[in-house]
C-alpha positions in Angstrom: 141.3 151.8 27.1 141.1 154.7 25.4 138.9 156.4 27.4 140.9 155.8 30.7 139.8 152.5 31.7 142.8 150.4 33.1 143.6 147.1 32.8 146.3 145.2 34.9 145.9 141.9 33.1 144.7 142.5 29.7 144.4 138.8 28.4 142.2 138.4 31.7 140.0 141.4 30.5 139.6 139.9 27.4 138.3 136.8 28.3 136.4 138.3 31.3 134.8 140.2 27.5 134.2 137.3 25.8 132.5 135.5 28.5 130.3 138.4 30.0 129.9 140.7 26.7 131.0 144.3 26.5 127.5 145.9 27.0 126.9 143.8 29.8 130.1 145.0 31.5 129.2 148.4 30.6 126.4 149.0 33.5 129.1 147.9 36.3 132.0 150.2 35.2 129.1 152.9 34.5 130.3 154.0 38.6 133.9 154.3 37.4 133.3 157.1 34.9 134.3 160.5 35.7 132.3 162.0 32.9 129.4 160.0 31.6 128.3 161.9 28.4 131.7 161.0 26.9 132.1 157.8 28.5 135.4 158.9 30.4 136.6 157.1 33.3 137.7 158.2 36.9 141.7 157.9 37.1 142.5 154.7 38.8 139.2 153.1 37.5 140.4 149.4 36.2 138.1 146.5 34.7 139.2 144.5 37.4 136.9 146.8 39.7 134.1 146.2 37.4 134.9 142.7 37.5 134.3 143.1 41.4 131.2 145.3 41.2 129.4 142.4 38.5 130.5 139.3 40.9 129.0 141.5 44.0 126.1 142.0 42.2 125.6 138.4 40.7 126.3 137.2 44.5 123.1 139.4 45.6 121.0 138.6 43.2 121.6 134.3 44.2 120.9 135.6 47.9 117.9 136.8 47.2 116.8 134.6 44.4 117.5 131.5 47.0 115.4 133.2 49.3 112.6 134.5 47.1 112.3 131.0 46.3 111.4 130.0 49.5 108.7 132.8 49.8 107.4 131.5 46.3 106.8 128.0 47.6 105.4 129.1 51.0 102.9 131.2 49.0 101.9 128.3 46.5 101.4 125.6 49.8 98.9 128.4 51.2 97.4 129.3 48.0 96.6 125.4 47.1 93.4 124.5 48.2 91.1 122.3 45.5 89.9 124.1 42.4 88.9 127.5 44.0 90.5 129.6 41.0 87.8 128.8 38.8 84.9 129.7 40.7 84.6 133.5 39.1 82.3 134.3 42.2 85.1 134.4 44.2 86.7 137.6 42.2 86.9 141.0 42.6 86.8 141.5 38.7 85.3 139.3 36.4 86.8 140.3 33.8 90.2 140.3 35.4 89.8 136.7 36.7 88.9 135.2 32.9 91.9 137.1 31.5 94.3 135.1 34.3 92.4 131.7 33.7 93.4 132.4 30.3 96.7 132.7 31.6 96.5 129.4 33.9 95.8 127.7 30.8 98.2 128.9 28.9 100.9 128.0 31.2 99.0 124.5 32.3 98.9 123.5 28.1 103.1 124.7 28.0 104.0 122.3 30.8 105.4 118.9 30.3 106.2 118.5 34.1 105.4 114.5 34.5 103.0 115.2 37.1 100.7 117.4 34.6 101.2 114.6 31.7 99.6 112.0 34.1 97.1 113.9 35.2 96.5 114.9 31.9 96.5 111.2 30.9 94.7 110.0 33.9 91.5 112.5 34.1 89.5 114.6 31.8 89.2 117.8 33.9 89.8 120.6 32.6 92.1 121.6 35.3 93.5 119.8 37.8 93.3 121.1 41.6 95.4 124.0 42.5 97.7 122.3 44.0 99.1 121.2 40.7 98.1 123.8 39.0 99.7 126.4 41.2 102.8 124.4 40.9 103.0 125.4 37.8 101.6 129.0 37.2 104.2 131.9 37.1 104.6 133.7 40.2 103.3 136.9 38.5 99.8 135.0 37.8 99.8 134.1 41.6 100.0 137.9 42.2 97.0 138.6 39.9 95.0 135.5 41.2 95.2 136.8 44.9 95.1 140.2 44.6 92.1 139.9 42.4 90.5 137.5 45.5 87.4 139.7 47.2 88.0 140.7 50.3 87.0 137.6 53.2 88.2 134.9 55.1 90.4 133.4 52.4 92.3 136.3 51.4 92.7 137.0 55.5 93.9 133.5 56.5 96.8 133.4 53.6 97.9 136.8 54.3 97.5 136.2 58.0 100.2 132.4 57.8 102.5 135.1 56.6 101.8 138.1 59.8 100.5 140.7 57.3 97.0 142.3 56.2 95.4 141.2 52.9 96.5 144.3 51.1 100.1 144.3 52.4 100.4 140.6 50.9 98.9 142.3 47.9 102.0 144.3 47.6 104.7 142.0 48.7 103.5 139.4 46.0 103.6 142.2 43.4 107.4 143.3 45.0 108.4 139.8 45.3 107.2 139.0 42.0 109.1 142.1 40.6 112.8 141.7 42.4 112.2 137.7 41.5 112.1 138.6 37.3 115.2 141.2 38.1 117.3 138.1 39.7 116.0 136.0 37.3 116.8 137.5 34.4 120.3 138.8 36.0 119.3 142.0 35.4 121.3 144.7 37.7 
């Protein structure tokens, strides 16, 4: 307030405070200053248009977070296919492929999904096929387990499902992966 910030319902701004936090509210009503080494805002600027910018935001970040998820699932259906992750013949980088089977098992041990506790019940394998194990890998280590894929028919016909070449899924799985962790983290 003191620096020029405006408030037409200050009980609402307070509340709007408590619930969203004062730094967090900071990065949307960074637009509305006028001077930004002293934190001065823009006459007319009001938390209220803050308030607006933060909804706008939080509104594009469940657009795209509803339809990254679609992508995600799409790319874990065409990924599945028996236990082919382990097979370190298939890999660009040996060394690369052990470091994200370390990762697979990582996030294989973490899960208590009921489908991994029955298998896990059930069988003795170390993994089960990727089609459950995939399920429930980070989106990030499905990025690193295709783009380390050598080049050949695999890497083609997943990247071909979606209309693109092998290295262009490389970089929209890396993209996708990125902009996913920004909406999920509601980062701005």
């Amino acid at each position: 307030k003191s620096r020029g910030l405006q408030f037409n319902d200050e009980m609402r701004a307070k509340q709007l405070l408590q619930n969203i936090s004062y730094y967090r509210m900071s990065g949307y009503w960074y637009p509305l200053l006028a001077d930004k080494q002293n934190h001065i805002f823009k006459s007319e600027a009001t938390i209220e248009q803050a308030y607006s910018i933060y909804k706008f935001d939080a509104k594009l970040r469940s657009l795209i977070f509803s339809e990254i998820s679609k992508i995600e699932v799409a790319v874990r259906t065409q990924i599945a296919d028996g236990l082919w992750f382990t097979d370190s013949s298939l890999f660009k980088n040996p060394a690369k492929h052990a470091k994200t089977l370390s990762k697979i098992d990582e996030e294989y041990s973490r899960s208590d999904e009921d489908f991994v506790t029955a298998f896990k019940a059930k069988y003795n394998d170390h993994f089960p096929p990727s089609w459950i194990t995939l399920e429930i890998t980070s989106l990030g280590t499905l990025s690193l387990l295709y783009s380390n894929l050598k080049d050949g028919v695999s890497k083609r016909t997943i990247a071909r499902y979606f209309g693109v070449a092998d290295s262009v899924m490389v970089s929209w799985l890396h993209a996708i992966t990125y902009i996913r962790n920004i909406c999920a983290h509601h980062s701005r």
